[in-house]
C-alpha positions as CSV (number, residue, x, y, z in Angstrom):
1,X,93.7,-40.5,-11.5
2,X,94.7,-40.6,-7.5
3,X,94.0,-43.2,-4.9
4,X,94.0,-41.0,-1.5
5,X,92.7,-41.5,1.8
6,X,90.9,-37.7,2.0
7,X,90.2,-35.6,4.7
8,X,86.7,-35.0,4.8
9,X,86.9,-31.4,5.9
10,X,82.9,-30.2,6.2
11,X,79.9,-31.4,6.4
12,X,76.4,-29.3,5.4
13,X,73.3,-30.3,5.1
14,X,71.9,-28.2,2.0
15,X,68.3,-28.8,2.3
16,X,66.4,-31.8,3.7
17,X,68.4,-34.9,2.8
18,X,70.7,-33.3,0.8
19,X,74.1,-33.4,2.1
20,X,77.3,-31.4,0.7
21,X,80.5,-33.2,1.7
22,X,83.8,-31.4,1.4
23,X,87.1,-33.0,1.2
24,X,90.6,-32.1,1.4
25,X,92.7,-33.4,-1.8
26,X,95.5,-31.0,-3.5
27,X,96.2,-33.9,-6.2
28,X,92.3,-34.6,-6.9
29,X,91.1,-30.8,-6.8
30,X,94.0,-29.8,-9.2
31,X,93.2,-32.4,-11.9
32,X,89.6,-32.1,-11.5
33,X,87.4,-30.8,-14.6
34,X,84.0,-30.1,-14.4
35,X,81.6,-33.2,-15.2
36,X,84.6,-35.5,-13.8
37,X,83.7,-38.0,-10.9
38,X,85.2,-39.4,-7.8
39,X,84.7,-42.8,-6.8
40,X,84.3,-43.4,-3.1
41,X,84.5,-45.9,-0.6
42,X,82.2,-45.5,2.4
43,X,83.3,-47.7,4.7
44,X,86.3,-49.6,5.9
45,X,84.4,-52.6,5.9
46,X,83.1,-55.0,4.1
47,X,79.9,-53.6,3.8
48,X,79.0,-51.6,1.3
49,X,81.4,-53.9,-0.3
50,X,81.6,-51.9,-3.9
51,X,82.2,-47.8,-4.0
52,X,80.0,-45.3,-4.3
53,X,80.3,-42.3,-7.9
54,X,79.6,-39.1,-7.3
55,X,80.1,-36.0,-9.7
56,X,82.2,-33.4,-8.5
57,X,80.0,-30.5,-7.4
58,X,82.6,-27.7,-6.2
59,X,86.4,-27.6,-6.3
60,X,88.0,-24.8,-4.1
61,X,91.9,-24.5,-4.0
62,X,93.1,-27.7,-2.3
63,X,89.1,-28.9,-1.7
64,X,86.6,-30.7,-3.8
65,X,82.8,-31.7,-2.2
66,X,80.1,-34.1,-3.6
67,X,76.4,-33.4,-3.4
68,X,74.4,-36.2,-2.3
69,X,70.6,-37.4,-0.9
70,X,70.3,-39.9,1.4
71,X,68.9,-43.1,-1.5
72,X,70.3,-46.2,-0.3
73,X,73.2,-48.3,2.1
74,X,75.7,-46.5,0.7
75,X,74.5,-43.2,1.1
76,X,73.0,-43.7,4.4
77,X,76.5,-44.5,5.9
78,X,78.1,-41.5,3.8
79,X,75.7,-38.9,5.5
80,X,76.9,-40.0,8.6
81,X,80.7,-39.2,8.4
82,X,81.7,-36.1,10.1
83,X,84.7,-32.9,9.3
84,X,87.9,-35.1,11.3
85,X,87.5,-38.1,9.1
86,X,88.3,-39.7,6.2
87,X,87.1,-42.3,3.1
88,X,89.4,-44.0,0.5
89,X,88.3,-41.4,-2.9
90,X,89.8,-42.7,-6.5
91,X,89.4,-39.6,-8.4
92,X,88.9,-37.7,-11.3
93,X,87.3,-40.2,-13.1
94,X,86.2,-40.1,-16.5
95,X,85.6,-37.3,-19.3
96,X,83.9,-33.8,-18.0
97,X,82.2,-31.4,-20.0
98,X,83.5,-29.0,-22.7
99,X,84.1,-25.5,-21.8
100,X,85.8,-24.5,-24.8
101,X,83.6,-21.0,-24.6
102,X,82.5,-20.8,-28.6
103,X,79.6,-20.1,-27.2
104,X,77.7,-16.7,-25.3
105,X,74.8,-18.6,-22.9
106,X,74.8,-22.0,-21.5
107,X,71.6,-23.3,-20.6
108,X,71.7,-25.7,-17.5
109,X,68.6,-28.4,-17.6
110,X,69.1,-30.2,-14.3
111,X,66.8,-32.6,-13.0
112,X,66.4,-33.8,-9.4
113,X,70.0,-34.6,-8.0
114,X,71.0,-34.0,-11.4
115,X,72.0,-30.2,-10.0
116,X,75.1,-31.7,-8.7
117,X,77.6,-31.2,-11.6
118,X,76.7,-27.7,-12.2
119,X,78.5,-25.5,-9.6
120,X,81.9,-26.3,-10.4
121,X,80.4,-26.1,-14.3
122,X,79.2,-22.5,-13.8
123,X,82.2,-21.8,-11.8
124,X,84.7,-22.5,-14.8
125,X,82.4,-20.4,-17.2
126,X,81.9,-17.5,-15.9
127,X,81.9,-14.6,-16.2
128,X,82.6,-14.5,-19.8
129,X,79.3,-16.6,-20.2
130,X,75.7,-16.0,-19.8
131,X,73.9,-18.6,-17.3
132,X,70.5,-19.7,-17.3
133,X,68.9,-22.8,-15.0
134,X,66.4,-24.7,-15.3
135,X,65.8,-27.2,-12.6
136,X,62.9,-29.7,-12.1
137,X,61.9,-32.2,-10.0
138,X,58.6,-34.6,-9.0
139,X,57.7,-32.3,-6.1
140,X,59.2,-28.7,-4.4
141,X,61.1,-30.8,-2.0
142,X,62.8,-32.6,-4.5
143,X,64.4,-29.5,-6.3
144,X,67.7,-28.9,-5.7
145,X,69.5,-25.9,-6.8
146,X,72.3,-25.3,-5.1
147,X,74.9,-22.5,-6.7
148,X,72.7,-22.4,-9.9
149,X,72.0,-19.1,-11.4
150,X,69.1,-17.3,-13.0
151,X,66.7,-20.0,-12.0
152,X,63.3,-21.2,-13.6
153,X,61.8,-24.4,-11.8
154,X,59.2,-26.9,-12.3
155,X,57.2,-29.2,-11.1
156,X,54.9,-32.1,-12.4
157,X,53.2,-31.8,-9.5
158,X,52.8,-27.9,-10.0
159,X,53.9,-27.7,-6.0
160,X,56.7,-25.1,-7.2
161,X,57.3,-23.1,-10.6
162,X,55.4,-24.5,-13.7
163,X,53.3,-27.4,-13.5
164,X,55.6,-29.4,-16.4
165,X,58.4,-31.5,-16.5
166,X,61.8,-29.4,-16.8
167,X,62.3,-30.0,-20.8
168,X,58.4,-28.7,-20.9
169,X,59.7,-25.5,-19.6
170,X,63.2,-25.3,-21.5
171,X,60.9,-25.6,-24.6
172,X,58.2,-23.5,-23.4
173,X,61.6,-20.8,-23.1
174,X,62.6,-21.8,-26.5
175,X,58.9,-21.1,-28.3
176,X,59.0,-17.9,-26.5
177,X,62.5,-16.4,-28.4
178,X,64.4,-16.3,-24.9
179,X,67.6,-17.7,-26.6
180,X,68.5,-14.8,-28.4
181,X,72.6,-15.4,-29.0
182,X,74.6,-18.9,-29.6
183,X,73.7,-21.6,-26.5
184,X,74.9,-24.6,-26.0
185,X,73.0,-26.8,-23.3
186,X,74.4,-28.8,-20.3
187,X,71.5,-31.7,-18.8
188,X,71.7,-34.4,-16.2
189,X,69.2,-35.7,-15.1
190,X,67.0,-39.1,-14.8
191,X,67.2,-41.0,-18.0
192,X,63.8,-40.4,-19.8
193,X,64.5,-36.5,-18.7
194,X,67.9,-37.0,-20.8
195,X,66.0,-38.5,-23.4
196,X,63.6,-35.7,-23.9
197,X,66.6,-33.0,-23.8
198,X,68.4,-34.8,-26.3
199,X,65.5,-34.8,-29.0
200,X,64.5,-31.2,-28.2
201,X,67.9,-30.3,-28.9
202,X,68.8,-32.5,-32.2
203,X,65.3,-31.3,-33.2
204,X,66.6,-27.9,-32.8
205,X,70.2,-28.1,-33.8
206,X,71.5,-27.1,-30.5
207,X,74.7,-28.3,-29.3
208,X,74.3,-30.2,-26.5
209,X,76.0,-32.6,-24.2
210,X,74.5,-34.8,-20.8
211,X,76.0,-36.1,-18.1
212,X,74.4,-39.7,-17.5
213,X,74.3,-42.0,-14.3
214,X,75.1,-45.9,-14.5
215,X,75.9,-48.8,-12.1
216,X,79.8,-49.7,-12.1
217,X,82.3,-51.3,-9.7
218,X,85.6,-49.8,-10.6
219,X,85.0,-46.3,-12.3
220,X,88.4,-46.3,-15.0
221,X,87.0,-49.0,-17.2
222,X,88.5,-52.4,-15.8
223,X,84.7,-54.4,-15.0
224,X,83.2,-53.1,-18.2
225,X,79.7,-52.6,-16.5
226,X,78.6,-49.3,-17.6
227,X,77.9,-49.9,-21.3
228,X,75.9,-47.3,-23.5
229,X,75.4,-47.9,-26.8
230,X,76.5,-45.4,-29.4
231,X,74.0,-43.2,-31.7
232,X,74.6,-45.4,-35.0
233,X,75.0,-48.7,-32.8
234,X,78.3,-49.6,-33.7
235,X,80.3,-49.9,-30.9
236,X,79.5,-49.3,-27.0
237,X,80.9,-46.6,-24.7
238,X,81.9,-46.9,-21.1
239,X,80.3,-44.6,-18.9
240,X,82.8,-44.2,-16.4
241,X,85.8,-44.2,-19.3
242,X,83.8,-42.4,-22.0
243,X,81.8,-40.9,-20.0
244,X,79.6,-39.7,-17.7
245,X,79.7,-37.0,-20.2
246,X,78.5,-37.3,-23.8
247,X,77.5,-35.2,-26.6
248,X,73.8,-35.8,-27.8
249,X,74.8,-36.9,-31.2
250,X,77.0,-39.7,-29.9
251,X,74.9,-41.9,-27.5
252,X,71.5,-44.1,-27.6
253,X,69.9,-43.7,-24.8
């Protein structure tokens, strides 16, 4: 974990309010894994007074952007930095996902800006792995599916692709015998869309682990603000410490 005061080094907007923001960092781009987070401070001010998490979408050489929509304070003020200037990023943070590779297809269930993980994901797995999307969202213009691959989409408003919520279609997939070799699947998402992909995949005995979102201060563990309870109810997790990423099997959510 690094402190640094990085470069931001581009600027996109990938579709309307969704913003790509690159920044330069050898020390945070070389530790990075995908699933990790960086923890950002927006301002030099006071205001936003606590820091901003945001997964890692892509890391390139000495690079590493973050994939964002314009929601609140925070994220207003971060969509209007520009290439030539620079925020205070803590970073990685926390526990990515596994890409151990006992496996011949990952499924990607991303939901809304739930997308954002997955590019440096597919990036670390291929090409020895066979990629499948599926990315939902309320309406068309909420999609977001930046650098995925092999793409099925839906909507619940049927605007775009199926008129179903995204774990509607994965199953929909599943029913139809379109997983024909060993998968494991990688969600993130809103929480009840998280919920749904975890039963369909205990109910189907499919590895399978989620990246989840929760409110913190310090990302490493020190406020103790993310709980999330384990599956048996034993103990609780940290989010930003045990987390974001966790295997079905282990959480409550």
């Amino acid at each position: 974990m690094y402190q640094i005061i990085s470069p931001i080094v581009d600027r996109k907007i990938v579709s309307d309010q969704i913003h790509l923001l690159t920044f330069k960092s050898k020390e945070i781009a070389k530790d990075a894994k995908p699933g990790q987070f960086v923890n950002v401070r927006v301002s030099n001010g006071l205001y936003p007074y606590l820091r901003r998490p945001f997964s890692i979408c892509e890391v390139n050489y000495d690079t590493f952007s973050i994939l964002f929509s314009v929601f609140g304070m925070g994220t207003k003020v971060l969509a209007e930095k520009k290439a030539g200037g620079s925020l205070d990023v803590i970073g990685p943070l926390g526990k990515g996902f596994s890409i151990d590779k006992d496996f011949e297809s990952a499924i990607i269930v991303a939901g809304g800006l739930g997308s954002a993980p997955f590019p440096f994901l597919i990036s670390r797995l291929k090409p020895d792995v066979n990629i499948k999307s599926f990315v939902g969202a309320r309406t068309k213009e909420l999609l977001i599916s930046y650098k995925l691959e092999n793409i099925s989409f839906a909507t619940d408003d049927g605007s775009y692709g199926k008129k179903m919520n995204v774990v509607e279609l994965l199953s929909d997939e599943f029913q139809k015998g379109s997983f024909d070799s060993k998968v494991k699947l990688y969600g993130c998402g809103p929480t009840l869309m998280l919920k749904a992909l975890s039963k369909f995949a205990l109910e189907n005995n499919f590895d399978c682990e989620i990246s989840t979102e929760a409110a913190m201060a310090c990302g490493f563990g020190i406020c103790q603000g993310c709980p999330m309870e384990s599956s048996n109810g034993e103990k609780y997790f940290l989010v930003c410490k045990d987390g974001p990423v966790f295997n079905v099997r282990d959480v409550k959510l």
